[in-house]
VEXDREN-2710 file (C-alpha; in Angstrom, 1 decimal):
% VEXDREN-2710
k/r/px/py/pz
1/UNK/117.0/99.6/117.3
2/UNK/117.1/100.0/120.8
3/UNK/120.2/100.3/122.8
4/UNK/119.2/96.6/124.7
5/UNK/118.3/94.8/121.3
6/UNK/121.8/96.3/120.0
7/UNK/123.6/94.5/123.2
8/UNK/121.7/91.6/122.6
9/UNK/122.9/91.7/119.1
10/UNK/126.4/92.1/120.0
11/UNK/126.6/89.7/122.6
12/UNK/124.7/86.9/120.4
13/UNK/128.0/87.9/117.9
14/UNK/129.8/86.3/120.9
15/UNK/128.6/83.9/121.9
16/UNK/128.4/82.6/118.1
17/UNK/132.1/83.2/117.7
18/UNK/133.1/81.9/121.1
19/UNK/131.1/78.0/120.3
20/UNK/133.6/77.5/117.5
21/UNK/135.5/75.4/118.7
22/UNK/138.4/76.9/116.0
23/UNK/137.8/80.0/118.0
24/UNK/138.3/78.9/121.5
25/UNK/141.4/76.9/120.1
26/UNK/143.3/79.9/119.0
27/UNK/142.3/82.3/122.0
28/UNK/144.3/79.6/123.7
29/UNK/146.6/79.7/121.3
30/UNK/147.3/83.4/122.3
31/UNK/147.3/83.0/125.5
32/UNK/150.4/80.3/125.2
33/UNK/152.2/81.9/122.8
34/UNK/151.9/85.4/125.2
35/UNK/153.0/83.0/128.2
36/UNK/155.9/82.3/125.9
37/UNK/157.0/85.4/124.8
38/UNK/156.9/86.4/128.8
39/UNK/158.6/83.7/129.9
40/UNK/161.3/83.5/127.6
41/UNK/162.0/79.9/128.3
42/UNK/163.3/81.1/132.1
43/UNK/160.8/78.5/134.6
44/UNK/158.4/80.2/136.1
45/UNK/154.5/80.9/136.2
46/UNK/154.9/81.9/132.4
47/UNK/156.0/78.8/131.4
48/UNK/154.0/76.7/133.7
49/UNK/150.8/78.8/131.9
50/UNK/152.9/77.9/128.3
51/UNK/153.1/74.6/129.0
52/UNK/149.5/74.0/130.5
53/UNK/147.7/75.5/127.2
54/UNK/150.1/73.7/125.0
55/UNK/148.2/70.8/126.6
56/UNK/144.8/72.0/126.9
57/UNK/144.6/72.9/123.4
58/UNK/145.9/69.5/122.0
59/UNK/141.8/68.2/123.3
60/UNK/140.5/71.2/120.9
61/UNK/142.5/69.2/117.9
62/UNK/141.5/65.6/118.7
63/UNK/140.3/64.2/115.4
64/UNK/141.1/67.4/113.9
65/UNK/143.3/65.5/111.2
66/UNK/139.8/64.3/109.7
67/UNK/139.3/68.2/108.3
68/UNK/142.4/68.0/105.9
69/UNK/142.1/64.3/105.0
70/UNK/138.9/65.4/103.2
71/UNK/140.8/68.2/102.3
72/UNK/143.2/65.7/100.5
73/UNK/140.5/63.8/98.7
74/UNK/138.3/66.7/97.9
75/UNK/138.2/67.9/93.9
76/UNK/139.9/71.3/93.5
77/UNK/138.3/74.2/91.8
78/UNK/138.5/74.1/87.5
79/UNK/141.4/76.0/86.1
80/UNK/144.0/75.5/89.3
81/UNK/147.1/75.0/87.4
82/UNK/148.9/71.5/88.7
83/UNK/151.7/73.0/90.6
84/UNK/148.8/74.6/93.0
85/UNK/146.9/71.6/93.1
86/UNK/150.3/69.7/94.0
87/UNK/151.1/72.2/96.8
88/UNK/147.5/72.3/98.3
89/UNK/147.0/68.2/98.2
90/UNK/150.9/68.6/100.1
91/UNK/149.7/70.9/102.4
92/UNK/146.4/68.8/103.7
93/UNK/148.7/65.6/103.7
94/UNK/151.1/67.3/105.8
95/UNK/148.7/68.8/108.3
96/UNK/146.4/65.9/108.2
97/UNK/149.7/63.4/109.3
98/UNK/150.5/66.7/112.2
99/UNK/146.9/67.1/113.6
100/UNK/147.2/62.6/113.6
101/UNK/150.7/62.4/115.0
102/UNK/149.8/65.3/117.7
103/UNK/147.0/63.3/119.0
104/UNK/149.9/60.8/120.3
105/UNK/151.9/63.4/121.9
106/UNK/148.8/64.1/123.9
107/UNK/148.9/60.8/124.7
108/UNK/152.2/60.8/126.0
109/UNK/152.1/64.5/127.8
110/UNK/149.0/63.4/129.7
111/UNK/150.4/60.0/131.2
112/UNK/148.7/57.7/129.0
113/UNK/151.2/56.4/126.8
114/UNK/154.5/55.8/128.6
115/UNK/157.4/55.9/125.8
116/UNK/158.6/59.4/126.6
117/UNK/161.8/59.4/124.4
118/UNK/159.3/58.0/121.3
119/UNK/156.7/60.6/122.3
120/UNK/159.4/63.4/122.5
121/UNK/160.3/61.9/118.6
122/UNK/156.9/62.1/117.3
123/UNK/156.5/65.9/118.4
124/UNK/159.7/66.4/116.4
125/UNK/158.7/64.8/113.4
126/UNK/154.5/66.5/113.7
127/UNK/156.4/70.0/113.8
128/UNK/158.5/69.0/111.0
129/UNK/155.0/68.1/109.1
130/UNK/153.4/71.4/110.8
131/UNK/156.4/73.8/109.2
132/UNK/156.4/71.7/105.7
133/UNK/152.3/72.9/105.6
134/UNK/152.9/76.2/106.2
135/UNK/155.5/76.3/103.7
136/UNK/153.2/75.0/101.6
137/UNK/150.8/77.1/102.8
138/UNK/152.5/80.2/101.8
139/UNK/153.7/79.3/98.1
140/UNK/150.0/78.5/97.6
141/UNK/148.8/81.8/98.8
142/UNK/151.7/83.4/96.4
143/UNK/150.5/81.9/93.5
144/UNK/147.1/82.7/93.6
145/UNK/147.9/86.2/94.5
146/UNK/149.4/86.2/91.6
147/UNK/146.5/85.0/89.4
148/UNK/144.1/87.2/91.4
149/UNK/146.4/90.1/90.3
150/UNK/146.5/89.0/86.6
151/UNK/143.1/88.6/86.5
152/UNK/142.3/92.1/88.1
153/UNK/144.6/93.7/85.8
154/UNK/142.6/92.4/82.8
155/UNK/138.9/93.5/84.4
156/UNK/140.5/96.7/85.1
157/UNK/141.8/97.1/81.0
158/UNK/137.8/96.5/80.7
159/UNK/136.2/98.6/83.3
160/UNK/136.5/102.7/82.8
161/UNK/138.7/104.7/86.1
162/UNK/135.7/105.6/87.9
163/UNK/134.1/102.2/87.2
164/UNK/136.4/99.4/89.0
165/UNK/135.1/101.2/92.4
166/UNK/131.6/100.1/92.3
167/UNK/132.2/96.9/90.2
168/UNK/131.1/94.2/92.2
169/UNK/133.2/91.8/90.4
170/UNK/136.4/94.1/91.1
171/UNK/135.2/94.3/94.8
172/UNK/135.1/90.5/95.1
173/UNK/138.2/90.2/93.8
174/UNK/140.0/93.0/96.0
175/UNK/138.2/91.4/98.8
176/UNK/139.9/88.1/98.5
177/UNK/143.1/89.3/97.7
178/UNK/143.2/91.0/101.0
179/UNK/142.2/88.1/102.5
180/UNK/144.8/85.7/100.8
181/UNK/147.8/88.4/101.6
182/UNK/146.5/88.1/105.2
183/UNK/146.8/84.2/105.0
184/UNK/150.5/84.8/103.4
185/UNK/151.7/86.7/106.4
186/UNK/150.2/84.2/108.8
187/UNK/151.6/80.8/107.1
188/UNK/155.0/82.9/106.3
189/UNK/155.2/84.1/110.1
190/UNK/154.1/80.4/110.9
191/UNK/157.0/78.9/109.1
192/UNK/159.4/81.1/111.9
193/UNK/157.4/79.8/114.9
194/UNK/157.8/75.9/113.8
195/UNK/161.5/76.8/113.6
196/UNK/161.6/77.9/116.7
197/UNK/159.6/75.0/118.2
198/UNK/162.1/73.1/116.8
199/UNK/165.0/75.2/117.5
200/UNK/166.5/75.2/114.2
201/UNK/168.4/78.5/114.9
202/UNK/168.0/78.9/119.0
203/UNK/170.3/82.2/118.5
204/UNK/168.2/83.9/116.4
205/UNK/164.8/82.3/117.0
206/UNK/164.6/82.8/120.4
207/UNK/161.7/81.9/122.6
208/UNK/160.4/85.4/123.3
209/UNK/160.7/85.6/119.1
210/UNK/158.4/82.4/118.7
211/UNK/156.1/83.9/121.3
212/UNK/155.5/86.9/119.8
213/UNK/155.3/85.7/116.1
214/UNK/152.8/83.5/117.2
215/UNK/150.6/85.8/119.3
216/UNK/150.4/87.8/115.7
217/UNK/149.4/84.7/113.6
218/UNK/146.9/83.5/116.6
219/UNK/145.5/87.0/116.7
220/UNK/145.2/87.0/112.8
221/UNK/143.6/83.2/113.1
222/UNK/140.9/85.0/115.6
223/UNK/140.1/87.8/113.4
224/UNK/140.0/85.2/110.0
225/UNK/137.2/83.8/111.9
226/UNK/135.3/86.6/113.0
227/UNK/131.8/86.3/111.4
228/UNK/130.9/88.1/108.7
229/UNK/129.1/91.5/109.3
230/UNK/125.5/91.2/107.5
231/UNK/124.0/93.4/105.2
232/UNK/121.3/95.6/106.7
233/UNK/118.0/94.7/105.3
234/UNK/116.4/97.1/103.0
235/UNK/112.4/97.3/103.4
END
């Protein structure tokens, strides 16, 4: 391959990624959590740039709450014990109602609905949904690391030292365990940005704190949706 078809390549990668809209959301996402973390809540351009993305991305979500609705009526996979199931169906209930009730704070922030003190309510009570997912969110991702690690222990019993390395079954398996303990440190770090949205401890979650946890979990959200790389193709 040619070092022009390779750019093409690469940029077609791009442009792929970047018309998610998923993607474009949490690039903005970075963007106002870094304006955060600059500003510190002091005024200033920072903010101002916090403050504008903040409403920007709220456009990228509208209708959004659709996703986990489906989410909350969809079957789960065969052998999920009930207290996952539970959790899961919580979590898409509560982001669903947080992705709904958001859509009125837009409303609100933009001009169009006029009730600022209700408005400024119905944030409060969207984060609270927003925290209670991630929460959710995280025990989830804890138990099934926990199955996935049962379950690897017994192929393991099965498969000879040398074995479990080339064992595509092994592989899948270590594959989405690193994935899932990526998804634990996001919801978990998640969990300490929605309480400082909230400011549910302003001395210790400070702005700059929330702005920096979530620069982490929106750089983490961009590389979760990074395509994945395809297998060369064998003639």
């Amino acid at each position: 391959m040619s070092t022009l078809d390779a750019t093409r390549a690469e940029l077609a990668l791009i442009v792929l990624y970047l018309n998610k809209a998923e993607a474009r959301d949490k690039i903005c996402r970075a963007i106002q959590y870094g304006s955060k973390f600059l500003s510190d809540g002091q005024p200033g351009t920072a903010q101002n740039v916090d403050k504008s993305t903040s409403l920007a991305r709220k456009v990228f979500r509208l209708f959004k709450f659709v996703n986990d609705l489906h989410g909350l009526i969809s079957p789960v996979s065969q052998g999920t014990p009930l207290p996952l199931v539970l959790l899961g169906k919580s979590k898409n209930a509560l982001l669903s109602t947080f992705l709904f009730l958001d859509q009125i704070v837009w409303l609100g922030r933009s001009g169009i609905y006029k009730n600022k003190e209700r408005v400024d309510l119905i944030g409060r009570i969207s984060l609270f949904c927003w925290m209670g997912s991630s929460i959710c969110t995280t025990l989830v991702e804890v138990g099934e690391l926990g199955r996935l690690s049962v379950s690897m222990k017994k192929l393991e019993k099965e498969l000879k030292d040398g074995e479990k390395h080339h064992n595509e079954q092994h592989r899948a398996k270590l594959k989405k365990s690193n994935e899932r303990s990526l998804a634990l440190v996001k919801s978990a770090m998640d969990i300490v940005v929605a309480v400082g949205l909230l400011q549910l401890a302003p001395k210790k979650v400070t702005p700059r704190v929330t702005g920096a946890f979530g620069v982490v979990t929106s750089l983490i959200s961009c590389y979760q949706l990074l395509p994945s790389p395809q297998k060369p193709k064998t003639n």
